[in-house]
C-alpha positions in Angstrom: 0.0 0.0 0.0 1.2 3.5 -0.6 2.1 6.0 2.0 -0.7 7.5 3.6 -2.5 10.0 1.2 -2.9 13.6 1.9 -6.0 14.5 3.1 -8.3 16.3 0.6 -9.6 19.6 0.4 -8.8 20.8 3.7 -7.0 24.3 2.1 -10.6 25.1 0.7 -12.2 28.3 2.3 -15.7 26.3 1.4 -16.2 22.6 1.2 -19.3 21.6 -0.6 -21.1 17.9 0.4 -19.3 15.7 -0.8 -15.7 17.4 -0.3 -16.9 17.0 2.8 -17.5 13.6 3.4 -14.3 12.6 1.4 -12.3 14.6 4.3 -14.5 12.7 7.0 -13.8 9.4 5.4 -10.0 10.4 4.7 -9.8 10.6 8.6 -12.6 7.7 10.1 -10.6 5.1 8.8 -12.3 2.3 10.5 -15.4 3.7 10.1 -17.1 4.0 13.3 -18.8 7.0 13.3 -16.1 8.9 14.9 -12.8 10.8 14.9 -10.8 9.4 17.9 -6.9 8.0 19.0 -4.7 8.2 16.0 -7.4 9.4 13.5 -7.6 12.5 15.8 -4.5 13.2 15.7 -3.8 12.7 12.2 -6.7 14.9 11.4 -5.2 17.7 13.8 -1.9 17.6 12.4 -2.8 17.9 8.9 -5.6 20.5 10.0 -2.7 22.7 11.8 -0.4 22.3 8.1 -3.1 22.8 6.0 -3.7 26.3 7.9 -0.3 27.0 8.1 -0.2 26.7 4.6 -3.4 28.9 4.3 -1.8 31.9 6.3 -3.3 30.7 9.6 -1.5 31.1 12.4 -1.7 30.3 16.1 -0.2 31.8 18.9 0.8 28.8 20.0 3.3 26.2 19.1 2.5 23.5 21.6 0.9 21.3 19.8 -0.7 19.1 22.6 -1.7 22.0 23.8 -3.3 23.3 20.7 -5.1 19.9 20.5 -6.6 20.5 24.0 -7.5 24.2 23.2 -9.1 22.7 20.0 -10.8 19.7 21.2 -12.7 21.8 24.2 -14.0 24.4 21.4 -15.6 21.9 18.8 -15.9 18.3 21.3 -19.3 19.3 22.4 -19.9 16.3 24.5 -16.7 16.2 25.8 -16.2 12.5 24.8 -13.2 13.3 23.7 -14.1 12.0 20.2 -14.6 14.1 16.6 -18.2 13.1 15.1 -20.0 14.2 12.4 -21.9 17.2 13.6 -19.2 18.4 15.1 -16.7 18.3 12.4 -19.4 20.3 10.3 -18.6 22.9 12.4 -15.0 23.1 12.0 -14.6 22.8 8.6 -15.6 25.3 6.6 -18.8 23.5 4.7 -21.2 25.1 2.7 -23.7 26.7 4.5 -27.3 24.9 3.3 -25.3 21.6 3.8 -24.6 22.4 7.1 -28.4 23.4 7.9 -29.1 19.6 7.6 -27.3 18.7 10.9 -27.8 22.7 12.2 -31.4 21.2 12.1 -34.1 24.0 11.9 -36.0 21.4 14.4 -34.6 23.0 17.1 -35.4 20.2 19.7 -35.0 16.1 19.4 -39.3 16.7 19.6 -39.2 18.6 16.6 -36.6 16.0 15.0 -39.5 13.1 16.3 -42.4 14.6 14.8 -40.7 14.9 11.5 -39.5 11.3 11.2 -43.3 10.5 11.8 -44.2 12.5 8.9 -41.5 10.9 6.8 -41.2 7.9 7.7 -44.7 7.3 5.7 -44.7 3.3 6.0 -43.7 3.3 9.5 -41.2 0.9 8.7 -38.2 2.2 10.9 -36.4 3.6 8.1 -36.2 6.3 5.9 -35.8 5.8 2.2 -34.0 8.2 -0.1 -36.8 9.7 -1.7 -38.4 9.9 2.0 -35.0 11.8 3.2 -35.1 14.3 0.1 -38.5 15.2 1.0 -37.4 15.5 4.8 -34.2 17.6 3.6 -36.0 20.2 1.4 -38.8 20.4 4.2 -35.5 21.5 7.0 -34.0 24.1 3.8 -38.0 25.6 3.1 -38.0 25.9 7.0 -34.8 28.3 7.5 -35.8 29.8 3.8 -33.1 29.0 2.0 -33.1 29.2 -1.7 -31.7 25.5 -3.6 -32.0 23.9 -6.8 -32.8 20.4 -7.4 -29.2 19.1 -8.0 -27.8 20.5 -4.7 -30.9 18.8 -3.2 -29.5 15.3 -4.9 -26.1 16.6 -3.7 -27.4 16.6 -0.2 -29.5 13.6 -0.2 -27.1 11.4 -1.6 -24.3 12.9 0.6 -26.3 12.5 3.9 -27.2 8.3 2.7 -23.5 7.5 2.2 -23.1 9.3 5.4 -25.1 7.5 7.7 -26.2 4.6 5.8 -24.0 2.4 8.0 -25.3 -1.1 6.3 -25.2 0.3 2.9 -29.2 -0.7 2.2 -29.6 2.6 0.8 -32.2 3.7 3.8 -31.4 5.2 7.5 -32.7 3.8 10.3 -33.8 6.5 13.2 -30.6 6.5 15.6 -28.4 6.3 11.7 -30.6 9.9 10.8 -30.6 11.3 14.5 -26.9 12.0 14.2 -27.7 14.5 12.1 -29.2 16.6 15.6 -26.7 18.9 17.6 -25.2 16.6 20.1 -26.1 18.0 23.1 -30.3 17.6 21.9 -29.3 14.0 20.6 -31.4 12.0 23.1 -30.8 8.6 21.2 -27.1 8.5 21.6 -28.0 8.2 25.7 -29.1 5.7 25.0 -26.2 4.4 23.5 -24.8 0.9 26.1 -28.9 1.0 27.2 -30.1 -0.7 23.4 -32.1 -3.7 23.9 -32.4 -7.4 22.2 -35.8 -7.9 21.0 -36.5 -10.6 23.9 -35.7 -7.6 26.8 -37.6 -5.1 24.6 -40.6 -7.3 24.5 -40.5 -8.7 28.2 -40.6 -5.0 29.0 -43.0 -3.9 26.8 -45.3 -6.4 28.3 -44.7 -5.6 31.9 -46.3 -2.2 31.5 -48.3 -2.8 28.3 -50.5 -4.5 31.0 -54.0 -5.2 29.0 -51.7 -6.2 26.0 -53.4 -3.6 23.9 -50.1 -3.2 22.0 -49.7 0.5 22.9 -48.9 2.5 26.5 -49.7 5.6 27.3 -47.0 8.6 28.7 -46.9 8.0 32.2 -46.4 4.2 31.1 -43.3 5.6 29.3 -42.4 7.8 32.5 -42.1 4.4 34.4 -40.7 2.7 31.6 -37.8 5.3 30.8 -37.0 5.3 34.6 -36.8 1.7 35.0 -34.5 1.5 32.0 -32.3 4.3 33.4 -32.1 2.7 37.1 -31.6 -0.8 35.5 -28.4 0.4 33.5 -27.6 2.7 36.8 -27.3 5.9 34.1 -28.1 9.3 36.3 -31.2 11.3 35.1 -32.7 14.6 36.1 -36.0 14.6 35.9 -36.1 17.6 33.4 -34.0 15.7 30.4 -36.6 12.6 31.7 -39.6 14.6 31.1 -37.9 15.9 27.5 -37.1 12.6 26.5 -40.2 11.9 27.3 -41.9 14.1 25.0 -39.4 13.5 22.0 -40.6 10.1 22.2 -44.4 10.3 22.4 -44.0 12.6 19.4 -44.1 9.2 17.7 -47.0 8.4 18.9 -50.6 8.1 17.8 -52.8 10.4 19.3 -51.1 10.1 22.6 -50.9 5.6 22.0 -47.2 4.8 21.9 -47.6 1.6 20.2 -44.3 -0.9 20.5 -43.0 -0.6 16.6 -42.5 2.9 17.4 -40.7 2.5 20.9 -39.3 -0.4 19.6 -36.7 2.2 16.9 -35.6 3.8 19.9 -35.1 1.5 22.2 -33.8 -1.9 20.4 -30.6 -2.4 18.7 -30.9 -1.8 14.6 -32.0 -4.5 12.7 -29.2 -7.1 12.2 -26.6 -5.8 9.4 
């Protein structure tokens, strides 16, 4: 194999969709989702050169330091990880493309209530055509004028993005990475995911005259069983948001178990 390749684009004042993703999969070379170890600093160093080369320069040489000073700007969650939303704010992308993870839905509610309207076979998943419609729906909201191709730019951008299994759909936690981090209520739940077998023996404990659906204060108890079983804290405030996000699925106030089931259970096998 050759040497390792320089990353792309990075000297760009303005990256457009794809330049984008070709920088994010220059640097997450296994893939996981995220920027971390070796990848991070690889992706720092070549950051610093290419600014260097671009006439910007910092104050200090230090480069652990600089890495620290970087990584408490743009690591929102302080996980001490690089993902995808948050390297859309470093680099300097477009700005539509950057209103798809910005979200005009403010709130993980808002981000609920939209999957509902999209994901119009209530199969889990959004298709492509489904996301396009979802995606021109976000730019319409923060009026933003864009043509048809940069719409297919963004669609198809966003699938090879999240479309972790490559079946040309995203499932609900693949699409939610798309929200800020810090409103991104399905990556706590991230170490809590369920097997079908948990998901259903709990689903029947409070689904209690098996109508197939439980109201919200069944989901309060549910959601803080869940978070005593896995011993996660909880204030009662991000409870009652959660909360909220969740019964946006819902059907007139009937959260029925397909539609807890996406948040709750692992995805689908690969």
């Amino acid at each position: 194999m050759a040497g390792p390749q320089q990353a792309p684009h990075l000297h760009l004042a303005e990256l457009t969709a794809s330049q984008f993703l070709d920088v994010w999969r220059h640097f997450d070379a296994d893939g996981n989702g995220y920027i971390e170890g070796k990848e991070l600093e690889n992706f720092f160093q070549e950051l610093e050169s290419a600014r260097k080369g671009a006439g910007v320069d910092s104050k200090n040489d230090n480069l652990g330091d600089k890495m620290k000073e970087f990584m408490h700007k743009y690591d929102k969650n302080a996980d001490g990880k690089i993902e995808m939303a948050e390297l859309a704010q470093i680099l300097p992308t477009e700005e539509n493309f950057l209103l798809c993870f910005r979200q005009h839905v403010g709130s993980s509610s808002e981000f609920m209530e939209a999957w509902r309207r999209y994901d119009t076979d209530r199969s889990g998943y959004i298709e492509a055509n489904e996301l396009k419609g979802f995606l021109s729906d976000l730019l319409k909201k923060a009026n933003r004028p864009y043509d048809e191709p940069k719409l297919q730019e963004y669609t198809q951008t966003i699938l090879r993005m999240f479309d972790m299994n490559g079946d040309g759909k995203l499932g609900l936690s693949e699409m939610s990475r798309l929200l800020p981090v810090q409103e991104n209520f399905l990556l706590k739940f991230q170490g809590m995911k369920l097997s079908s077998e948990e998901f259903n023996a709990i689903f029947a404990f409070y689904d209690k005259d098996g109508s197939g659906f439980i109201d919200e204060n069944e989901l309060d108890a549910l959601l803080k069983d869940l978070y005593e079983k896995n011993k996660k804290e909880m204030n009662i405030q991000q409870l009652t948001n959660y909360r909220k996000s969740i019964m946006n699925l819902s059907d007139g106030g009937k959260l029925y178990r397909k539609e807890l089931e996406i948040v709750l259970c692992n995805e689908p096998p690969m």
